[in-house]
PDB file of the backbone (N, CA, C, O) and the ligand in Angstrom, with CONECT records:
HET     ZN  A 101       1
ATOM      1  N   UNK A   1     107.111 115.935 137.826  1.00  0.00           N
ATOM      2  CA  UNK A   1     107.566 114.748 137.074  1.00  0.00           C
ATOM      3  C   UNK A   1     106.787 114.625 135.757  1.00  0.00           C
ATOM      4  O   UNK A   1     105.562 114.645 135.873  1.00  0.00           O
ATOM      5  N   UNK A   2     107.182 114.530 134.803  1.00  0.00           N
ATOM      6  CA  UNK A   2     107.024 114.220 133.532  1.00  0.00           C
ATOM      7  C   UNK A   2     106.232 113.065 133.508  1.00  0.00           C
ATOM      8  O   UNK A   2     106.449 112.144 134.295  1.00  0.00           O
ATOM      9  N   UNK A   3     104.977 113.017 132.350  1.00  0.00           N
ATOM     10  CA  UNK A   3     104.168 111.629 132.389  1.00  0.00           C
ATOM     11  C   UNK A   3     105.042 110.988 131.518  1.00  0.00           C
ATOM     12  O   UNK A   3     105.841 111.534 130.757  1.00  0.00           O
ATOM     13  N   UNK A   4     104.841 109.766 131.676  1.00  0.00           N
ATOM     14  CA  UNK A   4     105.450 108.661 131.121  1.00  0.00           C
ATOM     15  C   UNK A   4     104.893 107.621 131.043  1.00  0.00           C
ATOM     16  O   UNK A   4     104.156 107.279 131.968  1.00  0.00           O
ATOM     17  N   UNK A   5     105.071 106.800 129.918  1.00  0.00           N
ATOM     18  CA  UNK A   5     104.133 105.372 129.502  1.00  0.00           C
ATOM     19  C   UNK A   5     105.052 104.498 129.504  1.00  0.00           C
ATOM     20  O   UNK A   5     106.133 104.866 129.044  1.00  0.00           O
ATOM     21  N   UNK A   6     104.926 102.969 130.049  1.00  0.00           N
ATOM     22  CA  UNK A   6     105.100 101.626 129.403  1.00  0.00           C
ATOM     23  C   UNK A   6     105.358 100.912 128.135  1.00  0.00           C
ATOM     24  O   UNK A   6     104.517 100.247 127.530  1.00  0.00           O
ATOM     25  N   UNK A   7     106.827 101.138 127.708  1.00  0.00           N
ATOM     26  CA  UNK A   7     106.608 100.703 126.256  1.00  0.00           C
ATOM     27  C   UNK A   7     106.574  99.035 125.995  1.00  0.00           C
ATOM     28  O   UNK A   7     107.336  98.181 126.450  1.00  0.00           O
ATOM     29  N   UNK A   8     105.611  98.908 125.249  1.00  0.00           N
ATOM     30  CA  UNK A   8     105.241  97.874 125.524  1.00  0.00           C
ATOM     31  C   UNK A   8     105.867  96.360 124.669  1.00  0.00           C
ATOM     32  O   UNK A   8     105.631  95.153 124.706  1.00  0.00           O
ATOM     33  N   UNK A   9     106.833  97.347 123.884  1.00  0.00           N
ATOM     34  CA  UNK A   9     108.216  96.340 123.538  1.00  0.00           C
ATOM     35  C   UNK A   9     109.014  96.022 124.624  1.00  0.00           C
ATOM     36  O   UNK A   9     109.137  94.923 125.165  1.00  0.00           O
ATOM     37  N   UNK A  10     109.464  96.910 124.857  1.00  0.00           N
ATOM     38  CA  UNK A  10     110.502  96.300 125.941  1.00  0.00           C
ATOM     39  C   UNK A  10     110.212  96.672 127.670  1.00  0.00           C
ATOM     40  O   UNK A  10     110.873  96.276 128.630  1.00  0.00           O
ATOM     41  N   UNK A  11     109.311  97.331 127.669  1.00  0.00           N
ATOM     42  CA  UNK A  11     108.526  97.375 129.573  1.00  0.00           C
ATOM     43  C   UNK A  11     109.345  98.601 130.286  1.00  0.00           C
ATOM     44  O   UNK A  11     109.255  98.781 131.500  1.00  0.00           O
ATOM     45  N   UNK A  12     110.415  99.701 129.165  1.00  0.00           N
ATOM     46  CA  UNK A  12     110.900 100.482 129.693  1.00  0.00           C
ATOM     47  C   UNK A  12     109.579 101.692 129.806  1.00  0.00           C
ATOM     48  O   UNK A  12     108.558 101.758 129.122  1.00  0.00           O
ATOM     49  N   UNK A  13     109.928 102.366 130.658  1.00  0.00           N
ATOM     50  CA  UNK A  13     109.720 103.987 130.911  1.00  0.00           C
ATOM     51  C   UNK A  13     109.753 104.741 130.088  1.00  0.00           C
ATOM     52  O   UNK A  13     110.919 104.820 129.700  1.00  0.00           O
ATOM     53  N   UNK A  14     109.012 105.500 129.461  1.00  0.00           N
ATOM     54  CA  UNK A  14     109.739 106.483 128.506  1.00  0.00           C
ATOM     55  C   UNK A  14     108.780 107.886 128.555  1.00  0.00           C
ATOM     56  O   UNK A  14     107.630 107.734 128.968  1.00  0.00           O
ATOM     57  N   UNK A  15     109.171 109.111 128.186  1.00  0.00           N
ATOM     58  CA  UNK A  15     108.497 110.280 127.655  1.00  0.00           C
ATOM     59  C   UNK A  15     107.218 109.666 127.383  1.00  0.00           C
ATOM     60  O   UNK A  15     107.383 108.508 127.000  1.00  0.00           O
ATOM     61  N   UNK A  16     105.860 110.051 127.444  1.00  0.00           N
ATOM     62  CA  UNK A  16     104.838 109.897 126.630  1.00  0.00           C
ATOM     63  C   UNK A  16     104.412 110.518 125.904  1.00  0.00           C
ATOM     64  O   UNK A  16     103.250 110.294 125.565  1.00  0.00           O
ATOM     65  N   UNK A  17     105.169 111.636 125.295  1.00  0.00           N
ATOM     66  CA  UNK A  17     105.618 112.411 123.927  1.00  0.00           C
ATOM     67  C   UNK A  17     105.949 112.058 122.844  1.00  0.00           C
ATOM     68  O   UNK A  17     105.581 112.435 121.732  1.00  0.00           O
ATOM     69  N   UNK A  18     106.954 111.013 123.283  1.00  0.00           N
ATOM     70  CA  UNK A  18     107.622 110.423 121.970  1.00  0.00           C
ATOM     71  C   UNK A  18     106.556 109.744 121.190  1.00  0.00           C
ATOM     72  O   UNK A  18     105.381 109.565 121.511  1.00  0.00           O
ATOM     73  N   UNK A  19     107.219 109.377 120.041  1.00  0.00           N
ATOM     74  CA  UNK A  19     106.507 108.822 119.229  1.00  0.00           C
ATOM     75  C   UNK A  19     106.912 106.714 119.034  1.00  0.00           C
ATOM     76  O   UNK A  19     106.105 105.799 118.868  1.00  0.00           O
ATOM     77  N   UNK A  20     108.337 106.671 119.148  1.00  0.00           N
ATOM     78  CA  UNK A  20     109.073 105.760 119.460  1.00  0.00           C
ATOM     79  C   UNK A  20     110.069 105.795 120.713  1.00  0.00           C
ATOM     80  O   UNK A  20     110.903 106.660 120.978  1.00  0.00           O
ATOM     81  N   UNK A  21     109.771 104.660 121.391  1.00  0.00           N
ATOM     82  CA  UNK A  21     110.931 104.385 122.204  1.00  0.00           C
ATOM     83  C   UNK A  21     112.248 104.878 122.093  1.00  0.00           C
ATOM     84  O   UNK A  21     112.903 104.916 121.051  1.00  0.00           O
ATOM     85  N   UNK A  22     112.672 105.320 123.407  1.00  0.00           N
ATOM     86  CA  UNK A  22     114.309 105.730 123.107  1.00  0.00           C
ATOM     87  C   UNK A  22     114.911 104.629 123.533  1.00  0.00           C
ATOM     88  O   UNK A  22     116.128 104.773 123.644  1.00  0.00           O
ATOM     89  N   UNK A  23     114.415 103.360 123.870  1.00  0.00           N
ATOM     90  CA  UNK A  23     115.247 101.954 124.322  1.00  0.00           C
ATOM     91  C   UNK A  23     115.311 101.309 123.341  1.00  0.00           C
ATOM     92  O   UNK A  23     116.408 101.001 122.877  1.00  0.00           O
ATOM     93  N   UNK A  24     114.069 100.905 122.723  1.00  0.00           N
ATOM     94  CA  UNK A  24     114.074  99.683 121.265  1.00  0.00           C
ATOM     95  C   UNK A  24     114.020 100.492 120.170  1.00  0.00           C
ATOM     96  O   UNK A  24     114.451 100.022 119.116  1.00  0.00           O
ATOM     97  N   UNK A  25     113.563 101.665 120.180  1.00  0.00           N
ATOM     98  CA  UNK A  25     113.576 102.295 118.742  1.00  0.00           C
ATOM     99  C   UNK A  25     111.875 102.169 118.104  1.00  0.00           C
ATOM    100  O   UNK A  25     111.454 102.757 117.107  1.00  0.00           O
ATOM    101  N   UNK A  26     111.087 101.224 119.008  1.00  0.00           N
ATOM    102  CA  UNK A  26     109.679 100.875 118.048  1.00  0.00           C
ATOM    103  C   UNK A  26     108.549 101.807 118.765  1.00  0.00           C
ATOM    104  O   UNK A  26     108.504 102.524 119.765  1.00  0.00           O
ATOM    105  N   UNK A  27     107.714 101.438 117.786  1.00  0.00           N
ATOM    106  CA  UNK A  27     106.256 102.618 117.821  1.00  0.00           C
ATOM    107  C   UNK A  27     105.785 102.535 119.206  1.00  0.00           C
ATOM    108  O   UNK A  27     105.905 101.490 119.846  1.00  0.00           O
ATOM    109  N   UNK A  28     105.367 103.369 119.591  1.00  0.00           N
ATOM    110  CA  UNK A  28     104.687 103.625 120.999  1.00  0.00           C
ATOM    111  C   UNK A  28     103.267 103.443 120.932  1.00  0.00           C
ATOM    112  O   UNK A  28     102.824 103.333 119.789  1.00  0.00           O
ATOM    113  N   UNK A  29     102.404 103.379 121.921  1.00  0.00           N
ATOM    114  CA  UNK A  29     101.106 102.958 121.871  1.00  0.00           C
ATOM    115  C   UNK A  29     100.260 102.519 120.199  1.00  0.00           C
ATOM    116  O   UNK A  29      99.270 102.940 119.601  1.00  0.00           O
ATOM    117  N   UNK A  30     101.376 101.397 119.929  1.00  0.00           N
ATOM    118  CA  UNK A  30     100.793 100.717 118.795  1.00  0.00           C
ATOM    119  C   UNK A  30      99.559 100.105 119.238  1.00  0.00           C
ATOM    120  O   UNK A  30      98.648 100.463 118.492  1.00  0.00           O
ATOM    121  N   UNK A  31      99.240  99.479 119.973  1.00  0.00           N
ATOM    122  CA  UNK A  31      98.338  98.892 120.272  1.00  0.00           C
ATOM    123  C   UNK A  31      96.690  99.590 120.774  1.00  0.00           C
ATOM    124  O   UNK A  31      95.680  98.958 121.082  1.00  0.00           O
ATOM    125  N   UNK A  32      96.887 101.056 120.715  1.00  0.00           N
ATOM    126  CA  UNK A  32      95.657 102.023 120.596  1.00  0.00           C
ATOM    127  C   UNK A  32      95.725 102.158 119.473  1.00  0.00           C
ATOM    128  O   UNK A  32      94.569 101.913 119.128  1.00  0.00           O
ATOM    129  N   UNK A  33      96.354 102.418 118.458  1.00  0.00           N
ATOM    130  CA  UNK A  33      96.211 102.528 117.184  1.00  0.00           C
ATOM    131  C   UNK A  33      95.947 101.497 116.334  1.00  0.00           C
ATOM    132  O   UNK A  33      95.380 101.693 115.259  1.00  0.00           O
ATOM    133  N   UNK A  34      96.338 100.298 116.742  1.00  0.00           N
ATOM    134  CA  UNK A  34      95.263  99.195 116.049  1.00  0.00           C
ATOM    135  C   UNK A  34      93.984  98.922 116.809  1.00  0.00           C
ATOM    136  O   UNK A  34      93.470  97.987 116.196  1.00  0.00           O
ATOM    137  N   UNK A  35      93.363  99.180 117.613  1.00  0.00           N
ATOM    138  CA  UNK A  35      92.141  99.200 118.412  1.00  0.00           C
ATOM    139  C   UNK A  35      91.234 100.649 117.699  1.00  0.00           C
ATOM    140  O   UNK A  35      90.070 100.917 117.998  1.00  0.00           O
ATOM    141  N   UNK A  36      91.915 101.287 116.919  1.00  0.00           N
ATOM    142  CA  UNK A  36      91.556 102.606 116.447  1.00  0.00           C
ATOM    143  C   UNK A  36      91.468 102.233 115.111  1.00  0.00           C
ATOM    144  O   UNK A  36      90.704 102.937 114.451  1.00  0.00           O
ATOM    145  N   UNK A  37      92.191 101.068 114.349  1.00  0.00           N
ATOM    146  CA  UNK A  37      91.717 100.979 112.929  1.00  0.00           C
ATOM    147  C   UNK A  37      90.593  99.428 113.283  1.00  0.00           C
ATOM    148  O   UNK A  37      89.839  99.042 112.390  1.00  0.00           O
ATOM    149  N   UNK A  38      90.632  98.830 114.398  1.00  0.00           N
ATOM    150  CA  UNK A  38      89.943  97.689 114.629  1.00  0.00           C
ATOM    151  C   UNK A  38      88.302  97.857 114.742  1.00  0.00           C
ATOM    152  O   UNK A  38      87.309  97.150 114.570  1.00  0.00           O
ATOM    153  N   UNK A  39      88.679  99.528 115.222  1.00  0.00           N
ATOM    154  CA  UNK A  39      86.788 100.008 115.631  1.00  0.00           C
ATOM    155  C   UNK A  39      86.194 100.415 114.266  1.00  0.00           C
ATOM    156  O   UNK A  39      85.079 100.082 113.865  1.00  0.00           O
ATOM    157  N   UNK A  40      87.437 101.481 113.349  1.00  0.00           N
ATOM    158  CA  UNK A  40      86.692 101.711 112.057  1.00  0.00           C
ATOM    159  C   UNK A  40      86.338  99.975 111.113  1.00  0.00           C
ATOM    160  O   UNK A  40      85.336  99.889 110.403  1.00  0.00           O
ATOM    161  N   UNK A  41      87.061  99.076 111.235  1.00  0.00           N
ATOM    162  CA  UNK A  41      86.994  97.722 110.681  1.00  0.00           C
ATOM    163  C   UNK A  41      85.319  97.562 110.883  1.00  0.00           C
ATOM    164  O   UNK A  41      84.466  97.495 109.998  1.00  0.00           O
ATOM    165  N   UNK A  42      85.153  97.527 112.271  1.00  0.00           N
ATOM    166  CA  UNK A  42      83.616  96.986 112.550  1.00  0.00           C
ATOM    167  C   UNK A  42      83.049  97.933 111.775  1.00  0.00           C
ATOM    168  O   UNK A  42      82.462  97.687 110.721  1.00  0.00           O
ATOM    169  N   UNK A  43      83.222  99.195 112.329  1.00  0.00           N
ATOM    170  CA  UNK A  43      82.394 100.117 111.536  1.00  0.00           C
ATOM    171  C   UNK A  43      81.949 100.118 110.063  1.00  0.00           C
ATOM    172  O   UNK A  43      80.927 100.689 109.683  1.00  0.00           O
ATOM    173  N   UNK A  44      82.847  99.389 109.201  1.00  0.00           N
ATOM    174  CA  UNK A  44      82.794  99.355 107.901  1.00  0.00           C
ATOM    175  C   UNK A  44      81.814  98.538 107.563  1.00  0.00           C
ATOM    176  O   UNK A  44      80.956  98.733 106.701  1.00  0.00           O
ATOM    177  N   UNK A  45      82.042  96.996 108.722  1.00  0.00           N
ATOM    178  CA  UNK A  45      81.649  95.606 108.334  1.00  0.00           C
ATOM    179  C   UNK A  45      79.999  95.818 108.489  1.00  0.00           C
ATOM    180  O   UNK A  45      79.196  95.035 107.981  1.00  0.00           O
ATOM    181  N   UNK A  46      79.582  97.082 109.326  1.00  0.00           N
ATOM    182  CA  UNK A  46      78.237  96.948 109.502  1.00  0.00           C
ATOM    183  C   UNK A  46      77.773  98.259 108.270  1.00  0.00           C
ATOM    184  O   UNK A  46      76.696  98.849 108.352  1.00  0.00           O
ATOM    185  N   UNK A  47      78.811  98.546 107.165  1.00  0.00           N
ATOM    186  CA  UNK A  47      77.792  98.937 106.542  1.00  0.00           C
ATOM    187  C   UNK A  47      77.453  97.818 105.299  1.00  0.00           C
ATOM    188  O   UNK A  47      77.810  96.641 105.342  1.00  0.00           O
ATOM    189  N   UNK A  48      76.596  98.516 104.053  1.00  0.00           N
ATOM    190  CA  UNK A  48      76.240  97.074 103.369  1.00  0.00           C
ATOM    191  C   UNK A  48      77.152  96.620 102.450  1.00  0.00           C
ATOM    192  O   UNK A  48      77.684  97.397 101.657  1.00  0.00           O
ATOM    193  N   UNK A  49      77.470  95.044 102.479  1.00  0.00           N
ATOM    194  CA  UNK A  49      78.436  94.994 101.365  1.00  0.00           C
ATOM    195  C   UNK A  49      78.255  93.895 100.528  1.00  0.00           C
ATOM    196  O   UNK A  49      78.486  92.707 100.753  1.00  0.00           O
ATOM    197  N   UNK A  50      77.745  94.522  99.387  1.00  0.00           N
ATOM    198  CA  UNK A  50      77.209  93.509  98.396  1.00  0.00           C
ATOM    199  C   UNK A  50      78.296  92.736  97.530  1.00  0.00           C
ATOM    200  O   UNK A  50      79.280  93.197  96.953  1.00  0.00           O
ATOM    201  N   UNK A  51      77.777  91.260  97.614  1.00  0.00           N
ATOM    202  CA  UNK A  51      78.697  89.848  97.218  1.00  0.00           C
ATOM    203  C   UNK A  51      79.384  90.973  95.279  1.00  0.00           C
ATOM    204  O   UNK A  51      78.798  91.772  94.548  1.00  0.00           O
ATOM    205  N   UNK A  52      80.056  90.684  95.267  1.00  0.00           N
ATOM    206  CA  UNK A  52      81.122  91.315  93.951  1.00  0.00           C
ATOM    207  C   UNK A  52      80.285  90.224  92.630  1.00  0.00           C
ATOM    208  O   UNK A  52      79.412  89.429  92.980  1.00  0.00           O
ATOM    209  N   UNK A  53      80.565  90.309  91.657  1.00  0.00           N
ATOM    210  CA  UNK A  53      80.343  90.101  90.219  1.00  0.00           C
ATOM    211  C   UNK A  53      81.163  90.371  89.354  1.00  0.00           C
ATOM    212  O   UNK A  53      81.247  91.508  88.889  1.00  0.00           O
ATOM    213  N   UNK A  54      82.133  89.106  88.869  1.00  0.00           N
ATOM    214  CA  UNK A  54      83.766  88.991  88.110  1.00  0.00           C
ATOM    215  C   UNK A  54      82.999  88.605  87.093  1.00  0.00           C
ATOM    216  O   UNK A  54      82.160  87.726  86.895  1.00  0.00           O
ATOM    217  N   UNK A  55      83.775  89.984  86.146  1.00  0.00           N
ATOM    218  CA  UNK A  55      83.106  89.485  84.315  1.00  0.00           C
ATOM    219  C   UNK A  55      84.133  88.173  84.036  1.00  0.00           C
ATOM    220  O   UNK A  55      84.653  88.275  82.925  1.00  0.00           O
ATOM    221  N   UNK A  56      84.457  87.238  84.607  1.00  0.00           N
ATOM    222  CA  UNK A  56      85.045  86.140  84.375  1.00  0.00           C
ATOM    223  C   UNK A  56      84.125  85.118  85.052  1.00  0.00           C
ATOM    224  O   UNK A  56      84.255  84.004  84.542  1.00  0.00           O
ATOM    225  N   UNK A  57      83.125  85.175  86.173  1.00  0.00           N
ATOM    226  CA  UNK A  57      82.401  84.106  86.535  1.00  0.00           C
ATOM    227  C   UNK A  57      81.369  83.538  85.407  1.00  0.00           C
ATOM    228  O   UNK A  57      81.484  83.791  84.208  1.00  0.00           O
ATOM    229  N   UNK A  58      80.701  83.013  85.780  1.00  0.00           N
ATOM    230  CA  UNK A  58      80.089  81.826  85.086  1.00  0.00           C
ATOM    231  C   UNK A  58      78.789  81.843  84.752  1.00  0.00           C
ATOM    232  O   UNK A  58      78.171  81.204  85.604  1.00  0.00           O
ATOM    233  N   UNK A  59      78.011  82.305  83.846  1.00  0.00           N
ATOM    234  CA  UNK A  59      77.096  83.186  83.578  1.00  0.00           C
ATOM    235  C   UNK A  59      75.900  82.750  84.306  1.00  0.00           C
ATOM    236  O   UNK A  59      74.944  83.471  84.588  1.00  0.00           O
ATOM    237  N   UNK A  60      76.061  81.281  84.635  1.00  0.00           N
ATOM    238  CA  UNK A  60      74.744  80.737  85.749  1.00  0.00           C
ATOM    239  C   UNK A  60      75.274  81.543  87.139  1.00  0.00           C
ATOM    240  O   UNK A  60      74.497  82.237  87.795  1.00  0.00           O
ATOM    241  N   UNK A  61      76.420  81.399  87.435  1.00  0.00           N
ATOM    242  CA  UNK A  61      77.171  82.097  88.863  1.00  0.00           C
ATOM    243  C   UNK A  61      76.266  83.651  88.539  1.00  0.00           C
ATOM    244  O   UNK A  61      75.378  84.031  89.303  1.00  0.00           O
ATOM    245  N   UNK A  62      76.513  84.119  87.785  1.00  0.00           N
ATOM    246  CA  UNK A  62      76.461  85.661  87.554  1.00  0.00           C
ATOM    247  C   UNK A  62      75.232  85.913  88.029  1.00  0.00           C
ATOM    248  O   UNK A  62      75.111  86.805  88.870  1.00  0.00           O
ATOM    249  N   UNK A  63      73.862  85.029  87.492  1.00  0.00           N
ATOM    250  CA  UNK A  63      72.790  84.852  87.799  1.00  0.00           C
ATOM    251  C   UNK A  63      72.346  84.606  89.475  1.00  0.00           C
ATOM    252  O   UNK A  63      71.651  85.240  90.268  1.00  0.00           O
ATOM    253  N   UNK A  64      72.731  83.992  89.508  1.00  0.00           N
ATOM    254  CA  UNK A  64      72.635  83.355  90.925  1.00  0.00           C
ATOM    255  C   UNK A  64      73.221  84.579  91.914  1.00  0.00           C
ATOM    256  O   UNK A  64      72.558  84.708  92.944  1.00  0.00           O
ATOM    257  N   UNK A  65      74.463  85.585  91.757  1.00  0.00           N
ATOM    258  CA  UNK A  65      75.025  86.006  92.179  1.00  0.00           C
ATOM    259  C   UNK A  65      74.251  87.662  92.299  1.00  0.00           C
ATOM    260  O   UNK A  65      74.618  88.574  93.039  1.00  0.00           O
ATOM    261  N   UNK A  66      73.126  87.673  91.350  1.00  0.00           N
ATOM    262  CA  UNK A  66      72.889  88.745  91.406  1.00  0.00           C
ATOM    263  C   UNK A  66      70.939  88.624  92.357  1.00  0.00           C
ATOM    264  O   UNK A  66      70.350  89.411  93.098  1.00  0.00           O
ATOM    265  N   UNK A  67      70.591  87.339  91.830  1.00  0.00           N
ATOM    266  CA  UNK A  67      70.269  87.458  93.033  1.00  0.00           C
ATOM    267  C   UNK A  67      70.338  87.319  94.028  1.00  0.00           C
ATOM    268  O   UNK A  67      69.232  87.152  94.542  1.00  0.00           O
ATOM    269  N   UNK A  68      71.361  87.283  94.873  1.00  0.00           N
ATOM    270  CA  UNK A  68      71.862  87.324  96.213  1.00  0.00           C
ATOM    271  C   UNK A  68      72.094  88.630  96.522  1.00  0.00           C
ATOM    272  O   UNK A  68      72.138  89.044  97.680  1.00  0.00           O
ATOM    273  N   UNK A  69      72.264  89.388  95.424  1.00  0.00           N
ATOM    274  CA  UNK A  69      72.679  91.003  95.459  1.00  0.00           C
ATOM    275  C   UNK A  69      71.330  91.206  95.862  1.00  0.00           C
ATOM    276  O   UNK A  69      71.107  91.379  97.061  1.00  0.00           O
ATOM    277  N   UNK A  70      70.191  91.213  94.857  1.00  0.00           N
ATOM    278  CA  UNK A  70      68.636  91.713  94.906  1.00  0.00           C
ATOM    279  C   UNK A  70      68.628  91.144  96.691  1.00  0.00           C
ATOM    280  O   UNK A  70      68.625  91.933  97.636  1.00  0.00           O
ATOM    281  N   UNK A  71      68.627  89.895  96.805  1.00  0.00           N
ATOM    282  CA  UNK A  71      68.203  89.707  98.338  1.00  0.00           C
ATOM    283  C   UNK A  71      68.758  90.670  99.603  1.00  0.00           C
ATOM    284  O   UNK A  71      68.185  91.031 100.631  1.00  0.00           O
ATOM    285  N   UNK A  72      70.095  90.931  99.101  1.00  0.00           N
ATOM    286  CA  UNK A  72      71.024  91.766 100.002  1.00  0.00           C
ATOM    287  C   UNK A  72      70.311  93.283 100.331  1.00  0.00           C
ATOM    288  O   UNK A  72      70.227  93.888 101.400  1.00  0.00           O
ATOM    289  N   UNK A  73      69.780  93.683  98.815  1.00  0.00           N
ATOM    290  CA  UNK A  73      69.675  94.942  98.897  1.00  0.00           C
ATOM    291  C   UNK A  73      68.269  95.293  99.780  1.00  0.00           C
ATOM    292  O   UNK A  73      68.054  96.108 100.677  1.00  0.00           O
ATOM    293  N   UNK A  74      67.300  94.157  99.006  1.00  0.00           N
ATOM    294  CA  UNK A  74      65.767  94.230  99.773  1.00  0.00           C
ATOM    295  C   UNK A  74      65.942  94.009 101.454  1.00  0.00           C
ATOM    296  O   UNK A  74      65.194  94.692 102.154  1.00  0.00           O
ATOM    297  N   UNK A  75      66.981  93.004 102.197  1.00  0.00           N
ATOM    298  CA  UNK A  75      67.294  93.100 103.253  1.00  0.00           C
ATOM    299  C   UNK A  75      67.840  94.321 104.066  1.00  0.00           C
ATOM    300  O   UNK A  75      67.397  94.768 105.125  1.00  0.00           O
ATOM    301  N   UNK A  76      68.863  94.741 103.354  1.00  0.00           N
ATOM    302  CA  UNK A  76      69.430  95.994 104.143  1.00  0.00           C
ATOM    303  C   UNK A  76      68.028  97.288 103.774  1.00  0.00           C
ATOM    304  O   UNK A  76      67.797  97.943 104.790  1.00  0.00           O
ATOM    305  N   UNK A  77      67.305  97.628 102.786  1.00  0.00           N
ATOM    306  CA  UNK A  77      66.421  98.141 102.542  1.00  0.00           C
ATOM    307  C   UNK A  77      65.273  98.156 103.980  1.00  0.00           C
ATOM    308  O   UNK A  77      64.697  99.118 104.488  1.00  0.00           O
ATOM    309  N   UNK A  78      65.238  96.652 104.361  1.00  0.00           N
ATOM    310  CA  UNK A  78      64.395  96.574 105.705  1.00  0.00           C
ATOM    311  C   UNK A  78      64.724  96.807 106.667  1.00  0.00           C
ATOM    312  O   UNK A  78      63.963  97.033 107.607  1.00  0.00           O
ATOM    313  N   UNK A  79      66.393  96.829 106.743  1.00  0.00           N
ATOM    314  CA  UNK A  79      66.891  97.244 108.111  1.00  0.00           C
ATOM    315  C   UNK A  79      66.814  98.657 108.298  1.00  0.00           C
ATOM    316  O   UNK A  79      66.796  99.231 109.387  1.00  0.00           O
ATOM    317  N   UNK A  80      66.757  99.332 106.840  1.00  0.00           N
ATOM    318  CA  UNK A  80      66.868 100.919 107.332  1.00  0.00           C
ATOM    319  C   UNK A  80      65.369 101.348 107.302  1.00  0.00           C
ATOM    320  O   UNK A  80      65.102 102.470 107.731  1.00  0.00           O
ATOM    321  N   UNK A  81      64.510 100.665 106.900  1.00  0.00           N
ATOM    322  CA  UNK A  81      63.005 100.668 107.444  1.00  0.00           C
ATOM    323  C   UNK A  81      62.845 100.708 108.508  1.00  0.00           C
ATOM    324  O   UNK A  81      62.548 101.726 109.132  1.00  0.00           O
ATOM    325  N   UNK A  82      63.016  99.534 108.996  1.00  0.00           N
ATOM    326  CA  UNK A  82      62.699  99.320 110.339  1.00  0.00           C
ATOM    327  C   UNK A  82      63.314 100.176 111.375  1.00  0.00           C
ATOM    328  O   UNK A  82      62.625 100.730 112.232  1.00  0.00           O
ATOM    329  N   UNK A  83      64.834 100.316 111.301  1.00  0.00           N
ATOM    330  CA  UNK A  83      65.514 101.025 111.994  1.00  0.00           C
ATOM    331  C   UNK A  83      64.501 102.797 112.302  1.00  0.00           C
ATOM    332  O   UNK A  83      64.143 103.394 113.317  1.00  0.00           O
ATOM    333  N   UNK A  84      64.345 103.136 110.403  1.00  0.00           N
ATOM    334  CA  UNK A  84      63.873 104.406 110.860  1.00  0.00           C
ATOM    335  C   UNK A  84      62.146 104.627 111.608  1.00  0.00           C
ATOM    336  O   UNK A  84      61.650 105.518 112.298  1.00  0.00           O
ATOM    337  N   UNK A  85      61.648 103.382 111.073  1.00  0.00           N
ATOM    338  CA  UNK A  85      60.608 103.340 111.639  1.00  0.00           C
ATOM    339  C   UNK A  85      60.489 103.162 113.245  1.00  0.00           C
ATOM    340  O   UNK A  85      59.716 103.913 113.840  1.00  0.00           O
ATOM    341  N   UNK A  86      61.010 102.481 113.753  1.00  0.00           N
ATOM    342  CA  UNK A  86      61.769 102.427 115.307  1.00  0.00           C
ATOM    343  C   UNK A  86      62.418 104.303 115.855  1.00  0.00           C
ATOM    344  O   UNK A  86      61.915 104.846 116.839  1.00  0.00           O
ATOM    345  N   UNK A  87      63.243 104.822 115.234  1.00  0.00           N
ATOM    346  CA  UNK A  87      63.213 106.110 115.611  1.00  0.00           C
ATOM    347  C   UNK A  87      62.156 106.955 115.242  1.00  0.00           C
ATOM    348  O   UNK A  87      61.777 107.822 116.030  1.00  0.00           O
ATOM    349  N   UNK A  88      61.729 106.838 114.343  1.00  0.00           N
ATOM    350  CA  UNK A  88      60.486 107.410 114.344  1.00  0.00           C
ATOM    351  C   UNK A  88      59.114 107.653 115.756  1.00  0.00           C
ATOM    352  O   UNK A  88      58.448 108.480 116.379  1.00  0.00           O
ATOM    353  N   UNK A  89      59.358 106.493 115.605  1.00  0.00           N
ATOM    354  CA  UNK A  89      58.340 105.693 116.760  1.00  0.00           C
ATOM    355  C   UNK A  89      58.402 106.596 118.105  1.00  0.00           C
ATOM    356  O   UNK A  89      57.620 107.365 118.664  1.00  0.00           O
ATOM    357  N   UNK A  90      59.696 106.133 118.347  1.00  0.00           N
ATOM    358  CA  UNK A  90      60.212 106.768 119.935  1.00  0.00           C
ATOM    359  C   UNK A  90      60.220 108.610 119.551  1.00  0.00           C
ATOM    360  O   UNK A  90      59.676 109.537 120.152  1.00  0.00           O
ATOM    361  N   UNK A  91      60.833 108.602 118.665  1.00  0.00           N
ATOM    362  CA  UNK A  91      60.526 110.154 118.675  1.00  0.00           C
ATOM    363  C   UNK A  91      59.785 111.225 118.888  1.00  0.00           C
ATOM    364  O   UNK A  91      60.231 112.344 118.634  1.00  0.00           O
TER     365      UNK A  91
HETATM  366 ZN    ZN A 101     110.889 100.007 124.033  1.00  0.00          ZN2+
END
């Protein structure tokens, strides 16, 4: 017997080859494939992402904005300190 998946549009049976349903016509295990762009999402969110700077903000904003950048950077700077200092350690 042929494997077969749950489509999870309409709860039919189908090939687990296909790519779309042969009942509704829609994508098949959509829902691993957004769990697959949901993991790279985190993945992104934990690398560093420094607040933006619009040559249209407000030159006190700009100020203010950049040091939040400087704080950002000296922070993530400590995490990869610490981090490597921690593997280090155990190593
Ligand atoms: Zn279907």
């Amino acid at each position: 017997m042929e494997h077969q998946i749950k489509c999870e549009h309409c709860g039919e049976w189908v090939d687990a080859k296909l790519e779309q349903c042969n009942y509704c016509g829609k994508t098949l295990r959509e829902e691993e494939k957004k769990e697959a762009y949901s993991s790279k999402r985190l993945k992104d969110s934990l690398e560093p992402q420094l607040i933006t700077i619009d040559d249209d903000d407000h030159p006190v904003l700009k100020i203010a904005k950049r040091i939040v950048q400087l704080g950002q950077v000296i922070f993530y700077a400590i995490i990869t300190f610490l981090v490597w200092v921690t593997s280090w350690t155990i190593g």
